[in-house]
C-alpha positions as CSV (number, residue, x, y, z in Angstrom):
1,X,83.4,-10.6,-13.8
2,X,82.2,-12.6,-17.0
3,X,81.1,-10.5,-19.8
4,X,77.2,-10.7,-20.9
5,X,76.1,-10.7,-24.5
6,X,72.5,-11.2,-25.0
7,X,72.0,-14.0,-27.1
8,X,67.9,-14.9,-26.9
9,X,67.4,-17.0,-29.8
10,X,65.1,-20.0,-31.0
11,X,66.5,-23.7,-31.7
12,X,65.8,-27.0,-31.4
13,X,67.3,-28.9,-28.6
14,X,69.7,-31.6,-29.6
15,X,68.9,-33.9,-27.1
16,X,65.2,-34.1,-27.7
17,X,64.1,-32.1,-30.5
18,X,61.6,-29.7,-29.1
19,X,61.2,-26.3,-30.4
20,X,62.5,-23.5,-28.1
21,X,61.3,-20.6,-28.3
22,X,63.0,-17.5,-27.3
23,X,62.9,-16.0,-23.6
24,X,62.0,-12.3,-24.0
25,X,63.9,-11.2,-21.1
26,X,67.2,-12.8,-21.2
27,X,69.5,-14.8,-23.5
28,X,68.0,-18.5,-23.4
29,X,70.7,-21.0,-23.4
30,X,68.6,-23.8,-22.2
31,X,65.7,-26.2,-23.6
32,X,62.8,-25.6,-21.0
33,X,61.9,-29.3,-21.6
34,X,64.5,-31.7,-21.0
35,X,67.1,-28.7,-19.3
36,X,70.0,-29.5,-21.8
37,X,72.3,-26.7,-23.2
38,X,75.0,-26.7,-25.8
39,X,78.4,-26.1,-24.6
40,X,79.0,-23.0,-27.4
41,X,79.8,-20.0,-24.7
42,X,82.9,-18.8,-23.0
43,X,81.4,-15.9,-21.2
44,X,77.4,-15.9,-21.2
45,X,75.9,-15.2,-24.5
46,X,79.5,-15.1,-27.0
47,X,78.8,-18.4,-28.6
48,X,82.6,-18.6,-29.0
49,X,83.5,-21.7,-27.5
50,X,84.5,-24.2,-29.9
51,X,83.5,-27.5,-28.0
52,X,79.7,-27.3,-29.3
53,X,79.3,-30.7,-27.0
54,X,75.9,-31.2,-25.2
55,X,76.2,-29.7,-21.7
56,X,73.7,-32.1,-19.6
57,X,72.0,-31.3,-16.1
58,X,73.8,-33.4,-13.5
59,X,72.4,-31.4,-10.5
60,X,70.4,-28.1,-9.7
61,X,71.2,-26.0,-6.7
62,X,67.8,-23.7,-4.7
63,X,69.3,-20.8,-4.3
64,X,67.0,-18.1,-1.9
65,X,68.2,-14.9,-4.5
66,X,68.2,-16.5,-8.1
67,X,65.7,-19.7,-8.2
68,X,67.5,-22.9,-9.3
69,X,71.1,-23.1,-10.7
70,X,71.6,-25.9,-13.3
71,X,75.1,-27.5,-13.0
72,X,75.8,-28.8,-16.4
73,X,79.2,-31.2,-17.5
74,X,79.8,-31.1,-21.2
75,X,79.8,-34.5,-22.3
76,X,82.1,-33.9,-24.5
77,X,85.3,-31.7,-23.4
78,X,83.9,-32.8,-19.2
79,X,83.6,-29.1,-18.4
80,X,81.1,-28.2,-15.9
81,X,79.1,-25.0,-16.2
82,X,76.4,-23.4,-14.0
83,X,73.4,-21.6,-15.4
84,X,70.1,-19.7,-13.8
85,X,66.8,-21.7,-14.5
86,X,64.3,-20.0,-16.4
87,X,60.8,-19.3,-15.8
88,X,59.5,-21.5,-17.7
89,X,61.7,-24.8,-16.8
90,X,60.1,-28.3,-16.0
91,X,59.8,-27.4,-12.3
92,X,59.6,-31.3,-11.4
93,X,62.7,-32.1,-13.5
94,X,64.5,-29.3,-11.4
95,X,63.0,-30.6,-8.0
96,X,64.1,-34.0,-9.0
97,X,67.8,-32.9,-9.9
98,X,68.1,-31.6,-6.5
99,X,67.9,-34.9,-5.2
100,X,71.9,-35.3,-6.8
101,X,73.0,-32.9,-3.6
């Protein structure tokens, strides 16, 4: 089982500059606008990874028990990682990545 560290802090995206804001409720590790991610995590939350290349959505998964799951690939190191959507995601930018099933 991966290890959690809660890691909920604000940043600006590097792939379209908004401000993100913290979550509240969980470690944000997502920009709610654009749904890019930073690959800096080994296990959820450490920011150990040493990559730091931009993880981009290539395809999100409806799942009945957790929402969406964002599939990312680094597009740096090609890694692929899968995250839980937040609450506050661009719902018709997840709805449109479902189209990549």
């Amino acid at each position: 089982m991966k290890n959690f560290t809660k890691n909920d802090e604000e940043f600006i995206c590097e792939n379209c500059g908004s401000k993100v804001d913290p979550l509240g409720y969980t470690s944000r590790d997502h920009c709610p606008k654009c749904l890019c991610s930073k690959h800096v995590d080994i296990n959820p939350g450490d920011r150990e990874a040493e990559c730091r290349g931009l993880l981009k959505p290539i395809q999100v998964l409806p799942d009945s028990k957790k929402g969406y799951i964002i599939i990312y690939k680094c597009t740096k190191c090609g890694e692929e990682r899968r995250c839980k959507a937040a609450k506050d995601d661009d719902l018709d930018l997840l709805i449109k990545l479902t189209v990549n099933m």
